[in-house]
Backbone as CSV, one residue per row, in Angstrom:
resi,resn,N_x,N_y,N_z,CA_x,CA_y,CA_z,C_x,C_y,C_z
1,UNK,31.515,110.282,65.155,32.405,111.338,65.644,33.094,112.081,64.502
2,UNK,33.261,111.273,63.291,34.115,112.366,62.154,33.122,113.280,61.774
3,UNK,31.756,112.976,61.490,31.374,114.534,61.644,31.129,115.831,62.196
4,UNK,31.607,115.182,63.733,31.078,116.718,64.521,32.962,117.304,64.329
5,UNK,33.916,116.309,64.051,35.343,116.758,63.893,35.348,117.563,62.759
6,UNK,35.145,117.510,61.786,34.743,117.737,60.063,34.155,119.132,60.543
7,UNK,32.753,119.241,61.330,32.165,120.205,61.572,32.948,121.695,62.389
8,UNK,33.159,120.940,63.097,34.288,121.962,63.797,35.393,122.604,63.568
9,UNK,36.200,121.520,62.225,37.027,122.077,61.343,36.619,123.324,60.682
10,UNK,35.508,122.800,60.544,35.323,123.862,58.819,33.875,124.535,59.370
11,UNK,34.224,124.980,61.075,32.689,125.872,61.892,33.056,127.459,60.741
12,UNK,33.723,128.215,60.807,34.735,129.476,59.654,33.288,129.652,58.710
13,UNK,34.083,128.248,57.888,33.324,128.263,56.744,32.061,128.146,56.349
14,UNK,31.311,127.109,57.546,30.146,127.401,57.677,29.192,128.614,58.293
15,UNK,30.267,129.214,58.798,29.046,130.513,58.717,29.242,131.628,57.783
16,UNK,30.108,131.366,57.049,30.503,132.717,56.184,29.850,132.329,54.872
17,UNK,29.584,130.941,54.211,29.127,130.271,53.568,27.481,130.655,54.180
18,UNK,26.688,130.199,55.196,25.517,130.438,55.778,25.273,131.479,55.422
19,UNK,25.878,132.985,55.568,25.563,134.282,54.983,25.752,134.422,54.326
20,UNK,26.240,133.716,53.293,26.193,133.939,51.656,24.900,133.588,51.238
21,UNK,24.481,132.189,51.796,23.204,131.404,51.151,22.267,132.705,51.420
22,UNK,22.281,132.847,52.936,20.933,133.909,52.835,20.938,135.252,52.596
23,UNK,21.906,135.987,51.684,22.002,136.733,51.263,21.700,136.622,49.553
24,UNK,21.658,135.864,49.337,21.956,134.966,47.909,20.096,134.453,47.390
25,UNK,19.821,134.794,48.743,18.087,134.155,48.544,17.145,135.325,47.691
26,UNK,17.915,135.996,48.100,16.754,137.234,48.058,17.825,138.466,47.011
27,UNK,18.955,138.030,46.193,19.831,138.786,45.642,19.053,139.240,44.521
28,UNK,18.220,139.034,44.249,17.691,139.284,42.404,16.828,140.857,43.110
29,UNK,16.016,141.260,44.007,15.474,141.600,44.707,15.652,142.976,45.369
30,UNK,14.615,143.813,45.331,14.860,145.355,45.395,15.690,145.831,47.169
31,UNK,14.557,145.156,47.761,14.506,145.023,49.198,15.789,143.995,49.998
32,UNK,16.507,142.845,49.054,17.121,141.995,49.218,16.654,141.614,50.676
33,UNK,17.666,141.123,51.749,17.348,140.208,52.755,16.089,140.372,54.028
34,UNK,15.663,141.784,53.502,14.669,142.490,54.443,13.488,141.497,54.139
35,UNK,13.166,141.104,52.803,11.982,139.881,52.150,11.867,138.847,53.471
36,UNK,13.539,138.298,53.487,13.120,137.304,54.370,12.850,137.315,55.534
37,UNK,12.718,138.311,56.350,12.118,138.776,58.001,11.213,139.037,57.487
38,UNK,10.330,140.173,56.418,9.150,140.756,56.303,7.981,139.114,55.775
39,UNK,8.675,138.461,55.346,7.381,137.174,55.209,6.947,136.069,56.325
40,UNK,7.535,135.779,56.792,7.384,135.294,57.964,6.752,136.254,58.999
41,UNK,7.498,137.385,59.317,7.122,138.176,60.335,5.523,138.572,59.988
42,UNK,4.918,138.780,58.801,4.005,138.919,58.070,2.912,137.981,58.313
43,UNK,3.530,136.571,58.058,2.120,135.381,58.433,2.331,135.275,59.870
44,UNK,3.191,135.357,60.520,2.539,135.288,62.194,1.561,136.175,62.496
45,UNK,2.057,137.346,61.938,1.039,138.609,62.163,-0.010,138.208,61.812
46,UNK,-0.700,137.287,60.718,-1.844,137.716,60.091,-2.677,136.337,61.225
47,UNK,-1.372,135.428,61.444,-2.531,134.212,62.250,-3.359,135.178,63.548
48,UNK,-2.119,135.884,64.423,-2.774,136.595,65.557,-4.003,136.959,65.362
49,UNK,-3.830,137.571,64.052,-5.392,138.527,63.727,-6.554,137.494,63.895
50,UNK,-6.335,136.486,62.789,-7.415,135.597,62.212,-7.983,134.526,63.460
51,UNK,-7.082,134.477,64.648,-7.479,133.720,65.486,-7.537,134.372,66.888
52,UNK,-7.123,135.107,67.205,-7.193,136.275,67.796,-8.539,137.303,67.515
53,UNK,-8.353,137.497,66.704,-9.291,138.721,66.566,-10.999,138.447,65.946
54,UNK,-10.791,137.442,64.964,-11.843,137.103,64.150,-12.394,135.722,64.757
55,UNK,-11.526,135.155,65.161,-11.886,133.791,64.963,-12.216,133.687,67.051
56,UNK,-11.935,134.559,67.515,-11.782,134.438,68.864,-11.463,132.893,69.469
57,UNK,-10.712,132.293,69.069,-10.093,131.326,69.863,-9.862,131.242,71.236
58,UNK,-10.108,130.322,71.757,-9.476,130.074,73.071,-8.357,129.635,73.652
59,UNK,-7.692,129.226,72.760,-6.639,127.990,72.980,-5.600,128.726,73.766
60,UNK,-5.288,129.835,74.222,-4.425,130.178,75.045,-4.804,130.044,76.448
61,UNK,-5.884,129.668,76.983,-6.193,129.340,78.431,-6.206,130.489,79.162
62,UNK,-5.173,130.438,79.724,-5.434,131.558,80.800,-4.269,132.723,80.615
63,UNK,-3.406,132.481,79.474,-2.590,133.718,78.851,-3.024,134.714,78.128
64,UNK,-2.936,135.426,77.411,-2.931,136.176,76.227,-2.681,135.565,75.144
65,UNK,-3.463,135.322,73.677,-3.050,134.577,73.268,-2.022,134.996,72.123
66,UNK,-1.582,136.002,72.261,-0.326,136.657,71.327,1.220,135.861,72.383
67,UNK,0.742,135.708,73.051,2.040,135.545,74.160,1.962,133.613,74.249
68,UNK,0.766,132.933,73.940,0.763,131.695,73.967,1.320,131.625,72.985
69,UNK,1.064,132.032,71.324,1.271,131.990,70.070,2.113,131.748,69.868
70,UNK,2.623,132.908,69.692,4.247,133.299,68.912,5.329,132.038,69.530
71,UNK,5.532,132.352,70.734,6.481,131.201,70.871,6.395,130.000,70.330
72,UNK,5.520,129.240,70.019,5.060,127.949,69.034,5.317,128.168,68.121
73,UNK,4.761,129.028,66.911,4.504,129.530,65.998,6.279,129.717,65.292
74,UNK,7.398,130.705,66.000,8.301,130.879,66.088,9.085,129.788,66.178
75,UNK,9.093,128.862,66.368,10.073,127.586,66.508,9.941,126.908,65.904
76,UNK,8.361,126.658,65.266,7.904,125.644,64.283,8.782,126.665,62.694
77,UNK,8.511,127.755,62.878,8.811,128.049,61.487,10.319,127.593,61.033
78,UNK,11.281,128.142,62.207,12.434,128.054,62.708,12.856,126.725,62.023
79,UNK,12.453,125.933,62.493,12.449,124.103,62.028,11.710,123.566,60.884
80,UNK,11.131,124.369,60.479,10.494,124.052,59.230,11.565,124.653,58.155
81,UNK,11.636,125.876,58.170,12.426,126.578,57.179,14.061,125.697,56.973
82,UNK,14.180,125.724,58.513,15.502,124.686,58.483,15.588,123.235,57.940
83,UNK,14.598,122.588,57.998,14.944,121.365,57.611,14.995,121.082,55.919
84,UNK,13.526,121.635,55.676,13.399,121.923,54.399,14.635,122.559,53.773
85,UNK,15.161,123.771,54.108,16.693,123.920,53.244,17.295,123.309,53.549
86,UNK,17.568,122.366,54.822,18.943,121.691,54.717,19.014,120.565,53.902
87,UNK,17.257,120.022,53.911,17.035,118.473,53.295,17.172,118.677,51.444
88,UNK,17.539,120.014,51.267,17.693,120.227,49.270,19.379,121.080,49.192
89,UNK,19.791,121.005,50.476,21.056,122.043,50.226,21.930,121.253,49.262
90,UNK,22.019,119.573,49.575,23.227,119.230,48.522,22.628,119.507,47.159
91,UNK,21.958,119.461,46.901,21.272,119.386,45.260,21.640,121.129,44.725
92,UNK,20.897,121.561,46.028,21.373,123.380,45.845,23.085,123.961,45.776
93,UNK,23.982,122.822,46.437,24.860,122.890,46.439,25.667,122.345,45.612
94,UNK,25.630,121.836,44.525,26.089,120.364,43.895,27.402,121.439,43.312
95,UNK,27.745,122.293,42.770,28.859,122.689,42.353,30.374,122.553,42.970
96,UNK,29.604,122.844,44.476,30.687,122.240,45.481,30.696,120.397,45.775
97,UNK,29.521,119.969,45.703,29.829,118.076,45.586,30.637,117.763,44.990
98,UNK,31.027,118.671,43.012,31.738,117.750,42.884,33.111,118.190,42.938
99,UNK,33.490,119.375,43.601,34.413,119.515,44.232,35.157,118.393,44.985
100,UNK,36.310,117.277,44.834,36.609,116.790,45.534,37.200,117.067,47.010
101,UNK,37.716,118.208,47.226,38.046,118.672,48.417,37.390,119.153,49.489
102,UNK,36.044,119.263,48.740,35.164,120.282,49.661,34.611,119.331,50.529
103,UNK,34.353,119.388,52.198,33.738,118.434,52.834,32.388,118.258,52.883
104,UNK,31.814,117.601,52.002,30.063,117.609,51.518,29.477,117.260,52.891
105,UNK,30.238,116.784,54.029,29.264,116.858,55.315,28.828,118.222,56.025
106,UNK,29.196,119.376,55.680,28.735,120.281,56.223,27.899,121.444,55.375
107,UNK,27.513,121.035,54.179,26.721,121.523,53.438,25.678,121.302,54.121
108,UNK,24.514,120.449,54.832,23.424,120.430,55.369,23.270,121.832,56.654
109,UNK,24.542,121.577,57.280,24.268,122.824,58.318,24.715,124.140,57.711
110,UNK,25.383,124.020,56.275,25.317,125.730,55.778,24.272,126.238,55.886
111,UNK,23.286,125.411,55.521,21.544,125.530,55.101,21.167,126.175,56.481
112,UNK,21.000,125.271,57.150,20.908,125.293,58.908,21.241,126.756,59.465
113,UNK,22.928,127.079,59.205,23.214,128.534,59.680,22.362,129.512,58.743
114,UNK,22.404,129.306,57.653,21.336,130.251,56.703,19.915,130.817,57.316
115,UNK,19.157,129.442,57.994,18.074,129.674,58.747,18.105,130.256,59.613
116,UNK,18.995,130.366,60.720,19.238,130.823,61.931,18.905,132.555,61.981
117,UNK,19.422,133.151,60.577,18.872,134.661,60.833,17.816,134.895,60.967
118,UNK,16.684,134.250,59.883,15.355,134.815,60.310,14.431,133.941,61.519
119,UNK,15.136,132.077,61.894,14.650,132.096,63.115,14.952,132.975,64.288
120,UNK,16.005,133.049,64.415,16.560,133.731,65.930,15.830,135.453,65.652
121,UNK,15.373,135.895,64.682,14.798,137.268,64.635,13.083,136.481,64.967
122,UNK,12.858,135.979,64.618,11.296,135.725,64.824,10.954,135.192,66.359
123,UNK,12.012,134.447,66.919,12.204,134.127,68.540,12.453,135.377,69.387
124,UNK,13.504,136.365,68.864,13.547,137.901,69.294,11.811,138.520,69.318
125,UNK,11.397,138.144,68.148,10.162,138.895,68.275,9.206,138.680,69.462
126,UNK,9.098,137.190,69.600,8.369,136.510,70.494,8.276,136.877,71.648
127,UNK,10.212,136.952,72.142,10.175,137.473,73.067,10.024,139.112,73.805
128,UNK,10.216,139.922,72.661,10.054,141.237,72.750,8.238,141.187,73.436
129,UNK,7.746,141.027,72.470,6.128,140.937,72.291,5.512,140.563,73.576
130,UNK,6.166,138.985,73.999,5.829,138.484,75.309,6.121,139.374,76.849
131,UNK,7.567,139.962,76.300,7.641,141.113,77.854,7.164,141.917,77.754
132,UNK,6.345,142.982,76.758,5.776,143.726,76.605,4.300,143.281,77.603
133,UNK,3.661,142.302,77.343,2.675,141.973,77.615,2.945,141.419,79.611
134,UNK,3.915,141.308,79.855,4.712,141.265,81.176,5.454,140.285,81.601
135,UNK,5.277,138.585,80.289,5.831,137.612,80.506,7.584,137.532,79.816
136,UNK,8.395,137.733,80.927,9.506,137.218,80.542,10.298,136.070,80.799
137,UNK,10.368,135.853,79.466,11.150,133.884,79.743,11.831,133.693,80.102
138,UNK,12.099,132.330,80.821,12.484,131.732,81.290,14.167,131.326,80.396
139,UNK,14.712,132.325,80.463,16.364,131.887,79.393,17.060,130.515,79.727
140,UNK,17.143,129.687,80.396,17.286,128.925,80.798,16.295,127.344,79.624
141,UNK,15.395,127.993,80.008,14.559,127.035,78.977,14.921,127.703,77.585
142,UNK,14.808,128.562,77.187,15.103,129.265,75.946,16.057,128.474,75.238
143,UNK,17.178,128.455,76.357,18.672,128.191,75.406,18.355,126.855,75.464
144,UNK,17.885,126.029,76.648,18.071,124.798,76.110,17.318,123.999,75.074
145,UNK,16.166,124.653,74.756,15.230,123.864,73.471,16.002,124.470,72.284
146,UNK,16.229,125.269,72.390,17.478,126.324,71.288,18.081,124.592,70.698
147,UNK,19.129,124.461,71.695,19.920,123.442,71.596,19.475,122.039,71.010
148,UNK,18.111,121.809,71.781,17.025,120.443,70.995,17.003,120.710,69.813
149,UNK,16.370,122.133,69.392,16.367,121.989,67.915,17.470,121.708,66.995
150,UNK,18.766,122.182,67.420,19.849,122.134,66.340,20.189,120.609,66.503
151,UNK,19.954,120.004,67.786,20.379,118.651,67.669,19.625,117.851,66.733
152,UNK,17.856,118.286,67.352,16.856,117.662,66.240,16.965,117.544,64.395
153,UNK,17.233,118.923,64.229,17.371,119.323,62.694,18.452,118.847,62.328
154,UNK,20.012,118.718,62.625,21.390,117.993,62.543,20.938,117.002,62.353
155,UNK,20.241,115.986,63.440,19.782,114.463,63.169,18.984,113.958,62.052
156,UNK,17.835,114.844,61.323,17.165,114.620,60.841,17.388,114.747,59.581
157,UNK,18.066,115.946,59.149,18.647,116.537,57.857,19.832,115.617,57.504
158,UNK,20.251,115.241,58.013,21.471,114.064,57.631,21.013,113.057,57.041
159,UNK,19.754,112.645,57.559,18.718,111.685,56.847,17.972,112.169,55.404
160,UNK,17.511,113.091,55.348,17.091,113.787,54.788,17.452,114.667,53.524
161,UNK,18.496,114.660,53.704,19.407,115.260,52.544,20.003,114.493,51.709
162,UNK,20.305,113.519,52.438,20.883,112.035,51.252,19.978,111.688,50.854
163,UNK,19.143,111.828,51.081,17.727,110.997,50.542,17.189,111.987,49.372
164,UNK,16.997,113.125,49.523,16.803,114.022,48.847,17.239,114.421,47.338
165,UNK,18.940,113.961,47.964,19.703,114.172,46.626,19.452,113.151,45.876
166,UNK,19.657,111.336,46.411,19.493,110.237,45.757,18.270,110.118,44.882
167,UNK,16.619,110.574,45.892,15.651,110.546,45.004,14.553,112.237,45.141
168,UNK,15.148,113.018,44.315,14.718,114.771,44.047,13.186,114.365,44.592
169,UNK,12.075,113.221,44.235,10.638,113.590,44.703,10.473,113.418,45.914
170,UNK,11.568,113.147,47.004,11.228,113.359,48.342,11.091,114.585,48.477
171,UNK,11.524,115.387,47.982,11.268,116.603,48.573,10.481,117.171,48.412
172,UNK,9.641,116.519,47.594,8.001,117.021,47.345,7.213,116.580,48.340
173,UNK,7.540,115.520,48.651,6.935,114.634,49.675,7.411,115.093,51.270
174,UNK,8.685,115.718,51.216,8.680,116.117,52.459,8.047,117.828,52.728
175,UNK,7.852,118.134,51.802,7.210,119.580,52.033,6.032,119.065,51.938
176,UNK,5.124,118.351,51.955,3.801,118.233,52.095,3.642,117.663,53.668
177,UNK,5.043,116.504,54.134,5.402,116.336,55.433,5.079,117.332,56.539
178,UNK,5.811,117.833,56.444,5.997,119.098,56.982,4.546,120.049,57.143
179,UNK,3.783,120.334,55.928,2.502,121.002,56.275,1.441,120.176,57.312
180,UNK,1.588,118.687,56.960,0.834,117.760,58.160,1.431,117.482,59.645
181,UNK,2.720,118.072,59.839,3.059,118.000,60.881,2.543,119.400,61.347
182,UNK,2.639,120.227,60.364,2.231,121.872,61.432,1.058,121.322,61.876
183,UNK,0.177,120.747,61.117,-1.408,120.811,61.589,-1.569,119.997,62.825
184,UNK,-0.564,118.476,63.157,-0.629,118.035,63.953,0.197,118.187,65.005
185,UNK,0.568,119.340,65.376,1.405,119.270,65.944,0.834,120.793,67.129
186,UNK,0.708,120.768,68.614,-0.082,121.870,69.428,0.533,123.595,68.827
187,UNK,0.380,124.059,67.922,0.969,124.937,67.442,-0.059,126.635,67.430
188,UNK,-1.550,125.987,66.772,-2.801,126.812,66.631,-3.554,126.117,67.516
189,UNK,-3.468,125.060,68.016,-3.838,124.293,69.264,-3.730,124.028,70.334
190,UNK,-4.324,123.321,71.210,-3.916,123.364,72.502,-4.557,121.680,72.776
191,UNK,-2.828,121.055,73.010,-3.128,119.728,74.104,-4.903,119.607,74.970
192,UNK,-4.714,120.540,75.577,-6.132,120.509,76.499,-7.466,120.385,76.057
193,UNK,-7.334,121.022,74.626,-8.353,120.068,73.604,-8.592,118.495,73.947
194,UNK,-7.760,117.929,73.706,-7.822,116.476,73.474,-7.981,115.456,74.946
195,UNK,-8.697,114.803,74.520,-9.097,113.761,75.363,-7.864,113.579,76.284
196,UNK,-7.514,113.192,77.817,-6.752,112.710,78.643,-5.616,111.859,77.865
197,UNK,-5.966,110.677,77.394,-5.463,109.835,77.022,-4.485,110.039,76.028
198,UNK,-5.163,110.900,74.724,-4.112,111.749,74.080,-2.828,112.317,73.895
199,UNK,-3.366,112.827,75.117,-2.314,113.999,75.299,-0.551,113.650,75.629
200,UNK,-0.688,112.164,76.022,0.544,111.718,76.268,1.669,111.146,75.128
201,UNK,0.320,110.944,74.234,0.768,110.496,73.209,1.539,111.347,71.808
202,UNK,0.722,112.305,71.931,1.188,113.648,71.123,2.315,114.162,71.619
203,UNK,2.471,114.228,72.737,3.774,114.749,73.638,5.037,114.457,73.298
204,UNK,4.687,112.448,73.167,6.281,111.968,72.386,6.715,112.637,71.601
205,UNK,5.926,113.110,70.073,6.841,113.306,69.082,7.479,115.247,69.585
206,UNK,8.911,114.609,68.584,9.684,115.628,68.824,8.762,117.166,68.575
207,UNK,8.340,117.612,67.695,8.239,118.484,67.434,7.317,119.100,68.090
208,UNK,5.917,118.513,69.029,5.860,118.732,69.874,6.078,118.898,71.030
209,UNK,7.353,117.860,71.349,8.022,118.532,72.397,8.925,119.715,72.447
210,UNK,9.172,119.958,71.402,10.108,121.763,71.052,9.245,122.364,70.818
211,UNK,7.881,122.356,70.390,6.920,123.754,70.685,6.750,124.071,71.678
212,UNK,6.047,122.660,72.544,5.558,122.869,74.221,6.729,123.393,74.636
213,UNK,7.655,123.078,74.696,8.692,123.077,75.605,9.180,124.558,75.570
214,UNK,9.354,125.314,74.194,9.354,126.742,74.029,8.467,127.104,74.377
215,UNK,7.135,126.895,74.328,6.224,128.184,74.821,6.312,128.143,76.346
216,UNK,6.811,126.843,76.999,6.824,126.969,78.508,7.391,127.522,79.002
217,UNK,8.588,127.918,78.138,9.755,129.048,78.574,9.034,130.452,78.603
218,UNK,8.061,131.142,78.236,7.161,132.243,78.316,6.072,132.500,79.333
219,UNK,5.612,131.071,79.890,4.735,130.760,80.316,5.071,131.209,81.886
220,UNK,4.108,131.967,82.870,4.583,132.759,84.040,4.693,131.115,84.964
221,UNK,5.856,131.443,85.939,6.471,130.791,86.630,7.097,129.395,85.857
222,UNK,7.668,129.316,84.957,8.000,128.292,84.086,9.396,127.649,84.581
223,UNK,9.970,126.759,84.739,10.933,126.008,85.354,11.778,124.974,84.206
224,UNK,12.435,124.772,83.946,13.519,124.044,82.765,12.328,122.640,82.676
225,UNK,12.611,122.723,81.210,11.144,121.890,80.365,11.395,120.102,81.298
226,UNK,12.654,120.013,81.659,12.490,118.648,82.710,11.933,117.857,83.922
227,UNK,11.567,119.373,84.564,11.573,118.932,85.423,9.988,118.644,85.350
228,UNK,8.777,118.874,84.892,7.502,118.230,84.761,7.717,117.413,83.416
229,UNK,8.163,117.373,82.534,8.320,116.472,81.224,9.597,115.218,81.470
230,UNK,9.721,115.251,82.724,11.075,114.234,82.064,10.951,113.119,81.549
231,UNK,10.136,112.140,81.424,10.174,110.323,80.557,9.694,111.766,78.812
232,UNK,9.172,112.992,78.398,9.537,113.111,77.484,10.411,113.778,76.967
233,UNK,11.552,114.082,77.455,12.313,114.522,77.418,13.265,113.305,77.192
234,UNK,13.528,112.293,77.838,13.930,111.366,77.698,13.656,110.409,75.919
235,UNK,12.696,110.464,76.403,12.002,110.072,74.987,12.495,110.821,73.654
236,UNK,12.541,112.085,73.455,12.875,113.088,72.882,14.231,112.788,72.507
237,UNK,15.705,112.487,73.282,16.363,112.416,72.918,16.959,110.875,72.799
238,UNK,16.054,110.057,72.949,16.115,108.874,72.896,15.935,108.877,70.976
239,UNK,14.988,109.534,70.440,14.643,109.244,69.118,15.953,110.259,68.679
240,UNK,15.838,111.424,68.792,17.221,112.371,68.083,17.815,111.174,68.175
241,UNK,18.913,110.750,68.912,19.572,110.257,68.767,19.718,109.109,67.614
242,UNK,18.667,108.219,67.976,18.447,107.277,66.717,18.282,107.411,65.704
243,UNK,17.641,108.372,65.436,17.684,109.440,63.960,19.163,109.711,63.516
244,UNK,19.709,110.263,64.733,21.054,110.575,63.551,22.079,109.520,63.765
245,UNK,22.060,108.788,64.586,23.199,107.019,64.271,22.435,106.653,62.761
246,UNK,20.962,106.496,62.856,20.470,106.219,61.316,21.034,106.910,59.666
247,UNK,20.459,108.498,60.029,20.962,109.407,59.021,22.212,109.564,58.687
248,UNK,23.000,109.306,59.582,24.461,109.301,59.476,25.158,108.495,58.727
249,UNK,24.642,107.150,58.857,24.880,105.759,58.642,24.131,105.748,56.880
250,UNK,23.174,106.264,56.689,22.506,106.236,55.289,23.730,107.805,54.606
251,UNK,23.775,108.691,55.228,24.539,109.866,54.774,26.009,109.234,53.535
252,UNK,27.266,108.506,55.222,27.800,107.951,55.026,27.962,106.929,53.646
253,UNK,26.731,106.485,53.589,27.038,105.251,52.765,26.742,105.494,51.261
254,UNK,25.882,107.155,51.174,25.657,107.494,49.786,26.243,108.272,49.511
255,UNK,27.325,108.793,50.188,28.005,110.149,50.200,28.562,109.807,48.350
256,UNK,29.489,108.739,48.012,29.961,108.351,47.378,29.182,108.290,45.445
257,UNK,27.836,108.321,45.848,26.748,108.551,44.891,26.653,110.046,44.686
258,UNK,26.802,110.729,45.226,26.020,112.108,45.475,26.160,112.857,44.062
259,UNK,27.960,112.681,43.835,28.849,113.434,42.242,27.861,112.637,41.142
260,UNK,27.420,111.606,41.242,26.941,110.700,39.552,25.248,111.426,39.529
261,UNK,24.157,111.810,40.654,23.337,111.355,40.482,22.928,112.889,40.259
262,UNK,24.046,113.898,40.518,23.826,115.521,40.589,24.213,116.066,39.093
């Protein structure tokens, strides 16, 4: 509980801090923060083409597959971009670590709010794109996987960031993480590929359940991701949770290391 208190204290600072970071990314830079919408927005574009156009894929079933896509595509980046900065923010941040006053627990979600501009613009896109084509989502599901993710990424990055700072080659190791989860994870794929048996199994992990669960929000006649998913949904926040009593508990206990090893 002292961190979501801590958090709430110092919510101000974390977002004014958040728009510094991502303003700060791209400061050396002609175009400054426009870079970071135009690259992303850029490789979604080019998958549509390459699998879409060239590669004629099927994996959208019986949608369009610009309208299956993006929503996956869009959330994974969302959570990728996020974790990855939040899991190097103390190291990126260390001027303020050894600040004694400064509360080093909310440096992970500066990172976090940092991300939020160019996810929530690439989810805008999704959804622009998708009503165009005539599917409009389901907001209801929208906001609530919204919510999975920040719980997911909070839980995980807490883990992740102490770890990060204590030993710098995780983070080599977790960006290579991360590229094997895109691949395994229903993103350029489709569940319905895979054998029966499969499919239940892939479902558990989180990150497939925040893709599926977003693109279902697009998906015509779509209903809040519970009510056909609930044991994974359950499941889902059965692990968040344990993740961050864990991360918290490892956070906590190295916080005290963080000033010697930076």
């Amino acid at each position: 509980m002292d961190f979501f208190k801590i958090l709430f204290k110092n919510r101000k600072l974390v977002v004014q801090l958040g728009k510094n970071d991502f303003r700060n990314r791209f400061a050396n830079t002609g175009l400054g923060s426009i870079w970071g919408f135009a690259q992303p927005f850029v490789f979604m574009l080019t998958y549509v083409i390459v699998f879409q156009f060239i590669l004629r894929t099927g994996s959208s079933g019986e949608y369009p597959y610009v309208v299956w896509f993006l929503p996956g595509m869009s959330i994974w980046m969302f959570c990728q971009d996020a974790i990855l900065n939040a899991s190097n923010s103390i190291r990126n941040y260390s001027y303020l670590v050894k600040k004694v006053v400064f509360p080093v627990d909310i440096i992970p979600i500066i990172s976090l709010a940092s991300s939020c501009f160019v996810g929530l613009f690439l989810i805008l896109i999704s959804i622009i794109v998708s009503s165009i084509y005539g599917y409009i989502p389901n907001f209801l599901n929208v906001i609530y996987i919204l919510f999975c993710l920040f719980c997911f990424i909070i839980a995980l990055t807490r883990f992740t960031s102490a770890l990060t700072t204590l030993v710098p080659d995780f983070a080599q190791l977790l960006t290579i993480l991360m590229q094997l989860f895109m691949w395994f994870t229903p993103i350029i794929w489709n569940l319905s590929m895979l054998p029966e048996k499969y499919v239940k199994f892939f479902k558990c992990f989180p990150f497939a359940y925040l893709v599926e669960g977003f693109r279902g929000a697009f998906m015509e006649k779509s209903a809040i991701i519970t009510e056909n998913n609930f044991i994974f949904t359950i499941i889902f926040w059965c692990v968040t949770i344990v993740i961050f009593i864990w991360g918290n508990y490892v956070f906590k206990k190295s916080k005290k290391d963080f000033a010697d090893v930076l």
